[in-house]
ROKOLFI-959810 format. One record per atom (N, C-alpha, C): residue number from 1; residue in three letters; x negated, y negated, z. Coordinates in Angstrom, 2 decimals, padded with zeros to 5 digits. Layout:
ROKOLFI-959810
   k   r       x       y       z
 NUM ALA       X       Y       Z
...
end
This chain:
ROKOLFI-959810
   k   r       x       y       z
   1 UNK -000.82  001.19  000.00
   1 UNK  000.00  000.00  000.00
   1 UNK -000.87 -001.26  000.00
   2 UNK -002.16 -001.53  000.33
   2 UNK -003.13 -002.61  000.86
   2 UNK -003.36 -002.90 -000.69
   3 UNK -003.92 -001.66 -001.16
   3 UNK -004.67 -001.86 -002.10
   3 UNK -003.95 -002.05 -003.69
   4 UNK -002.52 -001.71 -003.71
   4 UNK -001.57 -002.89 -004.28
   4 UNK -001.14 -004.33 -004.31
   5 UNK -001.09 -004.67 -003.04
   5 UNK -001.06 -006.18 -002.85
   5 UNK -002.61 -006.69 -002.90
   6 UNK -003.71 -006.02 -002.94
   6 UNK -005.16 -006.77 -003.28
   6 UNK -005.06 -007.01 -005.05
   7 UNK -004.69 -006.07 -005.61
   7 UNK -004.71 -006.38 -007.03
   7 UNK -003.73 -007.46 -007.61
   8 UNK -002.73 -007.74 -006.42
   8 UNK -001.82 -008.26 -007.34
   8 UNK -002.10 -009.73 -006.95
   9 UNK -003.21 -010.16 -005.70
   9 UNK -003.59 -011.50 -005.01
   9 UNK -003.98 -012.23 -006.29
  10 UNK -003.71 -013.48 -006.08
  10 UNK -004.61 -014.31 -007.20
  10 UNK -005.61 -014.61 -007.07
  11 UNK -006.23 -014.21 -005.11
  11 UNK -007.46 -014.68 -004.70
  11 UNK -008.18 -013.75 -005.44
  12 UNK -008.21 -012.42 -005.83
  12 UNK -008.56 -011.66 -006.17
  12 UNK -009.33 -011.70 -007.39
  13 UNK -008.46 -012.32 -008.78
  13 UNK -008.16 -012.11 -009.62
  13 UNK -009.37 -013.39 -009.85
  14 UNK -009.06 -014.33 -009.51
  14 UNK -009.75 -015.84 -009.51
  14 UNK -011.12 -015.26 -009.02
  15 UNK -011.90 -014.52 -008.51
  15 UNK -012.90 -014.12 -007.95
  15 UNK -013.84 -012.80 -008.97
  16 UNK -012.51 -012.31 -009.77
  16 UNK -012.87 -011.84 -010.75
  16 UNK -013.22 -012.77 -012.33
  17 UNK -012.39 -013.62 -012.32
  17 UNK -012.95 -014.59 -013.06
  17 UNK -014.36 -015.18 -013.32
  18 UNK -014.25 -015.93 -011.89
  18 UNK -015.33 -016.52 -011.89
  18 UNK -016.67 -015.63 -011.72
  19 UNK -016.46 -014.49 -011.56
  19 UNK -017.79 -013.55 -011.69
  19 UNK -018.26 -012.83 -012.73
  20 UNK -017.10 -012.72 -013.35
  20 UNK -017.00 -012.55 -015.28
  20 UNK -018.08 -014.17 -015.96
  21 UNK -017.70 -015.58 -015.62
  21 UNK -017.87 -016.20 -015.61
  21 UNK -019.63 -016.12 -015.65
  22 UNK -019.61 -016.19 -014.76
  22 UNK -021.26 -015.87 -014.30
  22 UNK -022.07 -015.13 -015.29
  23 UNK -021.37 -014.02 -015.00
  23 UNK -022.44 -012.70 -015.95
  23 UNK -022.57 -013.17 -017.37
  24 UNK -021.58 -013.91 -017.79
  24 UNK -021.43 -014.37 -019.28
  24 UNK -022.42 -014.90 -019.62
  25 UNK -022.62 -016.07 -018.37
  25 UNK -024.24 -017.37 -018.48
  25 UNK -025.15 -016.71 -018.04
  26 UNK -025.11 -015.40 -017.46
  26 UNK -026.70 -014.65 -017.54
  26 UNK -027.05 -014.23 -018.45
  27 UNK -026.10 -013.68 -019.11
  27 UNK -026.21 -013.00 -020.19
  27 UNK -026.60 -013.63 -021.52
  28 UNK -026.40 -015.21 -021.46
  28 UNK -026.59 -016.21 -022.77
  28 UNK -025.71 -016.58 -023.22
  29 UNK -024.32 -015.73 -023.19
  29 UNK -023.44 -015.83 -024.04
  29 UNK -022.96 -017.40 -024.47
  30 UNK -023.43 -017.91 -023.46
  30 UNK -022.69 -019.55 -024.01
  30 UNK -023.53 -020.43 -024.77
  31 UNK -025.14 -020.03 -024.33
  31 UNK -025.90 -020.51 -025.89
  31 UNK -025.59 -020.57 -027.52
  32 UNK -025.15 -018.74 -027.58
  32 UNK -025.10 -018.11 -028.30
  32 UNK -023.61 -019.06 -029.36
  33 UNK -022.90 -019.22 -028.53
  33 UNK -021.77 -019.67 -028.86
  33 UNK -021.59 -021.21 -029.41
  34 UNK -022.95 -022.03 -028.35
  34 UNK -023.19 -023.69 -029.03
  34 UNK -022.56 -024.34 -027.48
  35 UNK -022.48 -023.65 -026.35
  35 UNK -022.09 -024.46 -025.24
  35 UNK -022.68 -024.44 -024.62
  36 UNK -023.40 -026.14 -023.68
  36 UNK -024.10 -026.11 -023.11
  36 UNK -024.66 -025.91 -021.65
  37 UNK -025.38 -024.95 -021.18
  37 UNK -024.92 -024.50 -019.72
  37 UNK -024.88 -025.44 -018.41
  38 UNK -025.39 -026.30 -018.61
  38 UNK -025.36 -027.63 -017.90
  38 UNK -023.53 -028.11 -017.93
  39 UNK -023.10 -028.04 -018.85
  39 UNK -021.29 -028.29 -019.16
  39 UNK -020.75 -027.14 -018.13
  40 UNK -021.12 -025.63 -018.54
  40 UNK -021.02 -024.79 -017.83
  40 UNK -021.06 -025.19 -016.52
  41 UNK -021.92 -025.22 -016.01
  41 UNK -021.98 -025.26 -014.82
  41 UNK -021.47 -026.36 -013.80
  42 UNK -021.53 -027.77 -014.95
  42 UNK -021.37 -028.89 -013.91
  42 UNK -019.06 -028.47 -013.78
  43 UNK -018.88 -027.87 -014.33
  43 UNK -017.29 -027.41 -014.67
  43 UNK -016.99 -026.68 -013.43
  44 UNK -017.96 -025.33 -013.26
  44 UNK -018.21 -024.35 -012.58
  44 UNK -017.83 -024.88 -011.22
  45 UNK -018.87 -025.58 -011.02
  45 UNK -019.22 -026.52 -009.70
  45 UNK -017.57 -027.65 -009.17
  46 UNK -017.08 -028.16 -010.19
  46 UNK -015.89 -029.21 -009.98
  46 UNK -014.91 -028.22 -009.31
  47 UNK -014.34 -026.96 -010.10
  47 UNK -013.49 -026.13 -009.93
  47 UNK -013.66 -025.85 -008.54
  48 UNK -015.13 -025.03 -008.39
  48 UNK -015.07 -024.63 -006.85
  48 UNK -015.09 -025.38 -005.80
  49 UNK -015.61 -026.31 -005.49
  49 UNK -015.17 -027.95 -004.82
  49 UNK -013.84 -028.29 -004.78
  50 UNK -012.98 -028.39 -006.09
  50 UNK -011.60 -028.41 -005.72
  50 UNK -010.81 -026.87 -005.18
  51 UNK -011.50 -026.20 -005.23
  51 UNK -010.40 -024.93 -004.53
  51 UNK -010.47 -025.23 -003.15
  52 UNK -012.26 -024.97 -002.97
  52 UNK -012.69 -025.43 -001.59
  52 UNK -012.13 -026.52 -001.17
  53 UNK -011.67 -027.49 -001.62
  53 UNK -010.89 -028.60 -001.09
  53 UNK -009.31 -028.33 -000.54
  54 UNK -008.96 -027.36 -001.27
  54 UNK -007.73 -027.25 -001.09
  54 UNK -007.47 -025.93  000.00
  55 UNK -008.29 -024.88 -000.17
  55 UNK -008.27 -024.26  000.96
  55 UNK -008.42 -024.65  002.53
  56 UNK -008.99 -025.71  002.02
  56 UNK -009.53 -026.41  003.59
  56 UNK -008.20 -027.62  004.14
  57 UNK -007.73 -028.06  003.07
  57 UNK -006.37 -028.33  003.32
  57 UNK -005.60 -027.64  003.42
  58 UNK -005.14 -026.43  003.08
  58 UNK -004.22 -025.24  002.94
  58 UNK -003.86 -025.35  004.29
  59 UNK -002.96 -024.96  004.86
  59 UNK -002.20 -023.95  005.82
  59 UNK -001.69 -022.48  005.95
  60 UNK -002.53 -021.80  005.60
  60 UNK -001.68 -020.22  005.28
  60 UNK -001.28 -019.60  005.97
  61 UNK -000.77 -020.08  007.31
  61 UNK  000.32 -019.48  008.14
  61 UNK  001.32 -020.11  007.73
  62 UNK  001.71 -021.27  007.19
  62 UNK  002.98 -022.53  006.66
  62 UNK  003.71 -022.54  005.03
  63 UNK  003.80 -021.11  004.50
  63 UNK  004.06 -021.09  002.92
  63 UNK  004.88 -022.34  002.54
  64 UNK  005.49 -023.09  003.50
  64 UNK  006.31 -024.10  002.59
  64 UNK  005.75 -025.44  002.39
  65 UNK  004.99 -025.50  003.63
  65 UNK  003.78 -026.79  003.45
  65 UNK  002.73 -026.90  002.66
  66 UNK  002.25 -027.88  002.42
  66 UNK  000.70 -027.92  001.52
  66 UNK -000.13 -027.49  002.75
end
């Protein structure tokens, strides 16, 4: 039962992203493509700052509040 509601989290899913993410720019792939990893990354960096922002605002005992 746990391990149904882990797949279906978005925390989950978002963590799979961004680690897909990653391996992509180890891998080159965004050279390869004409994008520059500096774009990559400074993107990378905004995103996680704003989650982190918002988690830290979050309430997740309060689903109806921000």
């Amino acid at each position: 039962m746990e391990r149904n509601n882990r797949v279906k989290s978005p925390v989950v899913w978002l963590s799979f992203v961004t680690e897909l993410v990653v391996i992509l720019g180890l891998w080159g792939v965004y050279e390869k493509i004409g994008v520059d990893q500096k774009v990559v990354a400074a993107t990378l960096t905004f995103i996680i700052v704003s989650l982190g922002s918002f988690g830290i605002l979050n309430n997740p005992k309060d689903i109806d509040r921000f």
